[in-house]
RODRENPA-424290 format. One record per residue (C-alpha): residue in one letter; z, y, x. Coordinates in nm, 2 decimals, always signed. Layout:
<pts>
> aa	z	y	x
> A	Z	Y	X
...
</pts>
This chain:
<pts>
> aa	z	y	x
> X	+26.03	+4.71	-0.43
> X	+25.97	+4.45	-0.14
> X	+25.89	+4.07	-0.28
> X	+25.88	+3.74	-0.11
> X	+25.82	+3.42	-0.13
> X	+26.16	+3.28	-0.24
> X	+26.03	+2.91	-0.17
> X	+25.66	+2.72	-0.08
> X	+25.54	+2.41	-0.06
> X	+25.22	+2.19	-0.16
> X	+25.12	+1.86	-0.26
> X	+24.85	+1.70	-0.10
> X	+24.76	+1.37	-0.17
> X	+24.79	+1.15	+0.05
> X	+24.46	+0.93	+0.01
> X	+24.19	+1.07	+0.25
> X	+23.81	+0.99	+0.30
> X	+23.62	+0.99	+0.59
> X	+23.35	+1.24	+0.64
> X	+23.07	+0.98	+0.68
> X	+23.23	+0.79	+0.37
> X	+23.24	+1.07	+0.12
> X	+22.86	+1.19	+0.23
> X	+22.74	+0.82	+0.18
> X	+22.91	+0.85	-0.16
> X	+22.76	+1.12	-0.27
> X	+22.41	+1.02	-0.18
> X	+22.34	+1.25	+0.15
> X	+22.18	+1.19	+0.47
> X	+22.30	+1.13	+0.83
> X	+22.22	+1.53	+0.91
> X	+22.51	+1.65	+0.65
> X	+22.76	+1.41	+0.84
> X	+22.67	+1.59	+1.15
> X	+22.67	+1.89	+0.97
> X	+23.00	+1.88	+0.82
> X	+23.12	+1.74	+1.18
> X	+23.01	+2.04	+1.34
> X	+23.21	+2.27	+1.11
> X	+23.48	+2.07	+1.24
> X	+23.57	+1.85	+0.91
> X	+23.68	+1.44	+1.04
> X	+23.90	+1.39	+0.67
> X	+23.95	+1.54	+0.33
> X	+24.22	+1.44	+0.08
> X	+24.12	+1.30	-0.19
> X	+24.33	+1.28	-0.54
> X	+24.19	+0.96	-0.68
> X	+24.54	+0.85	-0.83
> X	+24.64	+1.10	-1.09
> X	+24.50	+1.37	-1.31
> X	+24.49	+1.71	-1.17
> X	+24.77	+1.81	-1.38
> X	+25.01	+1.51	-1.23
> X	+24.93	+1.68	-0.93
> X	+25.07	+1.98	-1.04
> X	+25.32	+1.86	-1.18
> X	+25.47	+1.67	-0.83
> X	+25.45	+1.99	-0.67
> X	+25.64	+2.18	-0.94
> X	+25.90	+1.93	-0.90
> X	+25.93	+1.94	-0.48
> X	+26.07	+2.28	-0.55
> X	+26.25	+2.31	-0.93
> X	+26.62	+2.16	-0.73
> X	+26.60	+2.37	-0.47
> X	+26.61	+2.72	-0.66
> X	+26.96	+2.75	-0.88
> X	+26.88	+2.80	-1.25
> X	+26.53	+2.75	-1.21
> X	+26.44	+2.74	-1.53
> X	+26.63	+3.01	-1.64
> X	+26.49	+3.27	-1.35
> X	+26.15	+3.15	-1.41
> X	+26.05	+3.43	-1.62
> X	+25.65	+3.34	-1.61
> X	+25.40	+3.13	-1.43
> X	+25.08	+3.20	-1.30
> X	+24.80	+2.91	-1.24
> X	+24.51	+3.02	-1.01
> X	+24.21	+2.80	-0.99
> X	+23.84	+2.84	-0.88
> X	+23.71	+2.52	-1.06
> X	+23.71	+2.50	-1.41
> X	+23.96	+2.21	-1.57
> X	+23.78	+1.95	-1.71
> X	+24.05	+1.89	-2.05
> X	+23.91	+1.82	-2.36
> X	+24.08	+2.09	-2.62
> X	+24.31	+1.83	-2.78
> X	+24.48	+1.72	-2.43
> X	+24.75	+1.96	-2.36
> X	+24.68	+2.01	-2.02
> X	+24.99	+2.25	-1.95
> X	+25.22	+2.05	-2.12
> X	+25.13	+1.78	-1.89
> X	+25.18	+2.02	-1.56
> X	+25.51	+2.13	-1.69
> X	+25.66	+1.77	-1.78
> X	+26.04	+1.76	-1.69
> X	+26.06	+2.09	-1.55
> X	+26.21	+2.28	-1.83
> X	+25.91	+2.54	-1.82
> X	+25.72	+2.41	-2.08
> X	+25.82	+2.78	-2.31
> X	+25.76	+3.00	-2.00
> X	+25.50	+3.22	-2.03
> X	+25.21	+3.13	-1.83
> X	+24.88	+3.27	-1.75
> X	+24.57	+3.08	-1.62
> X	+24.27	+3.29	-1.38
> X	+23.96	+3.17	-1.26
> X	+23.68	+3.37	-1.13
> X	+23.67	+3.51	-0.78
> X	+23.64	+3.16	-0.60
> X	+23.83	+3.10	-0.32
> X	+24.04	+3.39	-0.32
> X	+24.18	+3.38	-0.64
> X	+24.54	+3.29	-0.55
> X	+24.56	+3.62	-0.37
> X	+24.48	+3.78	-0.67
> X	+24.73	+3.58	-0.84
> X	+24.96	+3.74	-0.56
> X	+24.92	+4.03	-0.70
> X	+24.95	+4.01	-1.04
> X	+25.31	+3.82	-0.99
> X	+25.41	+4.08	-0.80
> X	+25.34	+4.31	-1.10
> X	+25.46	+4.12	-1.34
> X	+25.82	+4.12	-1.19
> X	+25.82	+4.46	-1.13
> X	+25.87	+4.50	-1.49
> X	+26.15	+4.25	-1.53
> X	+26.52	+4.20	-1.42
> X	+26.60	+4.19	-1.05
> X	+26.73	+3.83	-1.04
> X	+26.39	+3.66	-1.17
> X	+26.12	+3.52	-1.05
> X	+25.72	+3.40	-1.13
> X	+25.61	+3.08	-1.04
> X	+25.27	+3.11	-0.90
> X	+25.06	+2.77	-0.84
> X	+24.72	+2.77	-0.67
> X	+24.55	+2.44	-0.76
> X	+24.18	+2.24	-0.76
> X	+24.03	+1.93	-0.77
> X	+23.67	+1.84	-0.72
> X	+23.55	+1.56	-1.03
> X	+23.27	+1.37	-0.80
> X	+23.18	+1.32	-0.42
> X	+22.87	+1.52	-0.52
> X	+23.08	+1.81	-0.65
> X	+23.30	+1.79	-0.31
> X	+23.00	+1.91	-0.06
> X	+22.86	+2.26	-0.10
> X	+22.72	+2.49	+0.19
> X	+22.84	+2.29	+0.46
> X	+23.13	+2.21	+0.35
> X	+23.35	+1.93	+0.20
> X	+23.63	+2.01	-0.03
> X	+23.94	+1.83	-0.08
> X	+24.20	+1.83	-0.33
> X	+24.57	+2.00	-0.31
> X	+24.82	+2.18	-0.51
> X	+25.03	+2.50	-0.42
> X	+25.35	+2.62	-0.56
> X	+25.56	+2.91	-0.50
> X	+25.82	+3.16	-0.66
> X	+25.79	+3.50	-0.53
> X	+26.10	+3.69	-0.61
> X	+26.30	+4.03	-0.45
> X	+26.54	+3.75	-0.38
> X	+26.37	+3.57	-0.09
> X	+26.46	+3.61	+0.27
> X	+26.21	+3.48	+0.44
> X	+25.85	+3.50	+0.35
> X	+25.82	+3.84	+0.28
> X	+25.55	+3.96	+0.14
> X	+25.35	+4.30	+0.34
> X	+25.05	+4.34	+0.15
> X	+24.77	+4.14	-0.05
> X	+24.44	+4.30	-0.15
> X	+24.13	+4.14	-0.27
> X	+23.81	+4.29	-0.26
> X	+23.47	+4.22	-0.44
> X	+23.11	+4.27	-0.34
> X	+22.90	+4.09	-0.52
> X	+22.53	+3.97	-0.31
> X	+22.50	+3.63	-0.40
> X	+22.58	+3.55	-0.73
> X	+22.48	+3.24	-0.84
> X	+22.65	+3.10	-0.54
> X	+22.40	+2.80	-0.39
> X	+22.17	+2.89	-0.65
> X	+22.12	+3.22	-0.55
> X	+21.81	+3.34	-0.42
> X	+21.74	+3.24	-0.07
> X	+21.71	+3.63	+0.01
> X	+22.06	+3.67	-0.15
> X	+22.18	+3.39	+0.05
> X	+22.10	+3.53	+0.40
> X	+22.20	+3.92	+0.28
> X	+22.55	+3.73	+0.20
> X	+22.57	+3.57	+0.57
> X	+22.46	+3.82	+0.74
> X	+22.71	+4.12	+0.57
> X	+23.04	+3.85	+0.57
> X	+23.21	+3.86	+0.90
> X	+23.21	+4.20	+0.88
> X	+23.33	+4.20	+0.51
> X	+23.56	+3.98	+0.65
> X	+23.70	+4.22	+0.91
> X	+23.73	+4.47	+0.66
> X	+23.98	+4.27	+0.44
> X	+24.21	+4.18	+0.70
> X	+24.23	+4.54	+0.86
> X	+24.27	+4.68	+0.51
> X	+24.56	+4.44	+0.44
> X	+24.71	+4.51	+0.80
> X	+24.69	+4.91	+0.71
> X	+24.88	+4.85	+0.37
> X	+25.12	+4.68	+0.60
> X	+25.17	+4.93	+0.84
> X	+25.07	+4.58	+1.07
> X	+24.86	+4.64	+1.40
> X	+24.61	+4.35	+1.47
> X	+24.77	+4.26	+1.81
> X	+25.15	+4.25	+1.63
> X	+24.99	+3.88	+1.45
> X	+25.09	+3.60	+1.50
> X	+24.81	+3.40	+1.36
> X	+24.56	+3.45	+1.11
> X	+24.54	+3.10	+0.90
> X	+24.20	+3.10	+0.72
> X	+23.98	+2.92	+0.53
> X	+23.69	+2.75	+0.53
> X	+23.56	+2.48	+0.76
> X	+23.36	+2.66	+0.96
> X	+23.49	+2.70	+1.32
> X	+23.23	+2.93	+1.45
> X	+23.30	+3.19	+1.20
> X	+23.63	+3.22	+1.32
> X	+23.47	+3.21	+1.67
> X	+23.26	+3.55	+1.57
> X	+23.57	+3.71	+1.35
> X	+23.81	+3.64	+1.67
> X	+23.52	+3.90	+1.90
> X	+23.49	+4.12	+1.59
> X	+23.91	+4.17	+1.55
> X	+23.92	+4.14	+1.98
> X	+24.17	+3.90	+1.95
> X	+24.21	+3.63	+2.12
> X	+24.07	+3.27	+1.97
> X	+24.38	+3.11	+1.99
> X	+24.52	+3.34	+1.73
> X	+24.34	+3.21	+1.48
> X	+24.47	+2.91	+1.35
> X	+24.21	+2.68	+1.21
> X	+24.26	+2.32	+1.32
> X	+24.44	+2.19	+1.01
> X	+24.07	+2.20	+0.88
> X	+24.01	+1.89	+1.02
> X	+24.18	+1.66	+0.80
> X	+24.23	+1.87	+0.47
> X	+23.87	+2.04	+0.46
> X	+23.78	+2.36	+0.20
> X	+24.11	+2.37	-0.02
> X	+23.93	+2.62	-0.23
> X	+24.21	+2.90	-0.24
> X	+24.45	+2.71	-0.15
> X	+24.41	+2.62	+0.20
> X	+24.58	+2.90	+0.38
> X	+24.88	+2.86	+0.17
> X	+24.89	+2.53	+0.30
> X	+24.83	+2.56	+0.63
> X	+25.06	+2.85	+0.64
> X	+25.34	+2.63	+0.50
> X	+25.27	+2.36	+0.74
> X	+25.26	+2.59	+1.01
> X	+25.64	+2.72	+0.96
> X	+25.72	+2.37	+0.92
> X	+25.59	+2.26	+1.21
> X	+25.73	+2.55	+1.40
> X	+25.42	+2.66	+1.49
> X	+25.55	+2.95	+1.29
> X	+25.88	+3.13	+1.31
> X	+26.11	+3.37	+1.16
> X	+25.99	+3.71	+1.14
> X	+25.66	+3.63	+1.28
> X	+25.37	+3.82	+1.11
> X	+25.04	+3.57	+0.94
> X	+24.76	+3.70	+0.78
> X	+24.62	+3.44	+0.53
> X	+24.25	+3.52	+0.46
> X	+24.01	+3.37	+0.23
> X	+23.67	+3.46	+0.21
> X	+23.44	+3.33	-0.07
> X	+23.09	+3.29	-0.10
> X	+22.86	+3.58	-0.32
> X	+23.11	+3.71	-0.26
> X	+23.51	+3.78	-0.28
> X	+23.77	+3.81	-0.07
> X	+24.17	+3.77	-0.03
> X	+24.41	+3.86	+0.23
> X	+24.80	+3.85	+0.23
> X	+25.04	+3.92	+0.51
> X	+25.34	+3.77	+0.57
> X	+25.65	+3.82	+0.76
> X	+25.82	+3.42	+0.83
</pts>
C-alpha cells in the first residue's frame, strides 16, 4: 500500500516577538540574545491570543472544505505533541479542538514522549491504522505545541515558538507521497537540560552522526539516493549543525533548507512539516521533487520522513 498526504497545511499565529524582547521577558542576559542570534533565530511566533486548542481548532478548519465528506472519511485522528497540555480534567480539551468540524465522535489518539520527533512517529502509526480500514478513508494527523511562559520558550540555545500542523494522509493523495518514516531512539541524555553535564557532551558529540544515520536509513527504505534530494527541511535553530551534517551527507549546503528558522524558531516537531508546506507553496518545492524532513531531539530521538511533492 503507498499513502500520502492527501492535504497539509499549518497555523501559525501571526503575533511574533523579537529575540531580544522574548530573552528580556524571560529574565536572561545580553549573551543568550547573541546566542540565540548566532543559531540564526531574529523572530518566533508567539500564540498569545487563543488557547492552544483554538489553535488547533483554526487549522482543522483551513482543511475540513477542501476534502469531500470530510467527516465521513475521517476514520480517526492522531494528536502528536512533545509538551504536555496544561487542561485541568474538567475542561474538555478535545472537544474544544474539534468544535464545528463534525469530528468530535472520531476516534482519536493523543502521544507524547519522544520530543521533537514525535509527529514522525505519529506518521507511522496513521499509516497503520489505515491499513486496516477501507480504501476510501483517511486519519487526520495534527502535530501541535505551545510553550506556557517566555521562560519555558528558551532551552539549549534555542527559542521555541508556537504552531499547529494538520494533515490527512490517505491511499487517495496524489501528491505528497509518502517514501518512508522511521524514528529511532538512543537514549544518552535523559533528563534533557538536567542531565548530567557528562551526558550532555556524550549527547553532542554522538548526534550528527546519529543524525546521518536516520536520514540514510530513511533514504534506504525509500530506495532514495542522497544526491536524488531535493532539500532536506530540518529542525532546530542551529545553523552550524546543518553546516557539519551537509560535510557528513557530502551534499552540498544549499540543499539543506533551513532559513525559515529565522522567523518561526524550534517548532518542536512540527517545524519541518511547516517549512516543508511553505516550501511547496512558495515553489521552492515542486511536483515530484524528493524532501527529507528530519527532526532530531535532544537525549535523544530522532524522525525522518521522505516525501515525493
Amino acid at each position: 500500500m503507498s499513502y500520502g498526504f492527501e492535504i497539509m497545511d499549518y497555523e501559525i499565529p501571526q503575533n511574533k516577538i523579537s529575540i531580544e524582547d522574548l530573552v528580556t521577558e524571560a529574565g536572561y542576559g545580553a549573551d543568550m540574545i547573541e546566542r540565540l542570534q548566532q543559531g540564526g533565530l531574529r523572530f518566533i511566533p508567539q500564540n498569545i491570543d487563543c488557547t492552544l486548542d483554538k489553535l488547533i481548532n483554526k487549522a482543522i478548519l483551513k482543511i475540513k472544505n477542501k476534502i469531500p465528506d470530510f467527516e465521513k472519511r475521517i476514520k480517526g485522528v492522531i494528536l502528536a505533541h512533545s509538551l504536555p497540555f496544561l487542561a485541568p480534567a474538567n475542561i474538555p480539551f478535545f472537544d474544544y479542538c474539534f468544535k464545528n468540524t463534525n469530528l468530535e465522535n472520531t476516534p482519536r489518539i493523543a502521544i507524547s514522549g519522544q520530543p521533537c520527533s514525535i509527529l514522525h512517529q505519529a506518521v507511522q502509526i496513521s499509516m497503520s491504522w489505515l491499513s486496516k480500514e477501507e480504501n476510501d478513508c483517511g486519519i487526520l494527523l495534527i502535530g501541535a505545541d505551545q510553550a506556557n511562559s517566555p521562560q519555558e520558550r528558551i532551552f539549549f540555545n534555542s527559542a521555541m515558538g508556537d504552531a499547529a500542523f494538520v494533515g490527512v494522509i490517505s491511499q487517495n493523495a496524489n501528491n505528497n507521497l509518502i517514501l518512508s518514516s522511521v524514528t529511532e531512539t538512543e537514549i544518552i541524555a535523559c533528563e534533557g537540560e538536567m542531565s548530567a553535564q557528562k551526558d550532555i557532551q556524550e549527547f553532542r558529540a554522538k548526534n550528527p552522526s546519529l543524525i546521518r544515520h536516520c536520514i540514510e536509513s530513511a533514504l534506504d527504505e525509500a530506495k532514495i539516493a542522497v544526491n536524488d534530494v531535493r532539500y532536506i527541511i530540518t529542525h532546530t535553530p542551529y545553523h552550524s549543525i546543518w553546516d557539519l551534517m551537509a560535510s557528513l551527507l557530502r551534499i552540498p549546503r544549499e540543499k539543506i533548507l533551513d532559513d525559515y528558522i529565522v522567523d518561526t524558531g524550534h517548532l518542536n516537531s512540527n517545524d519541518s512539516f511547516c517549512h516543508y508546506i511553505r516550501a511547496c507553496n512558495e515553489k521552492r518545492l515542486c511536483k515530484d521533487d524528493i524532501a527529507v524532513l528530519i527532526n532530531p531531539g535532544f537525549g535523544g530521538s530522532r524522525g525522518c520522513t521522505v516525501i515525493r511533492v
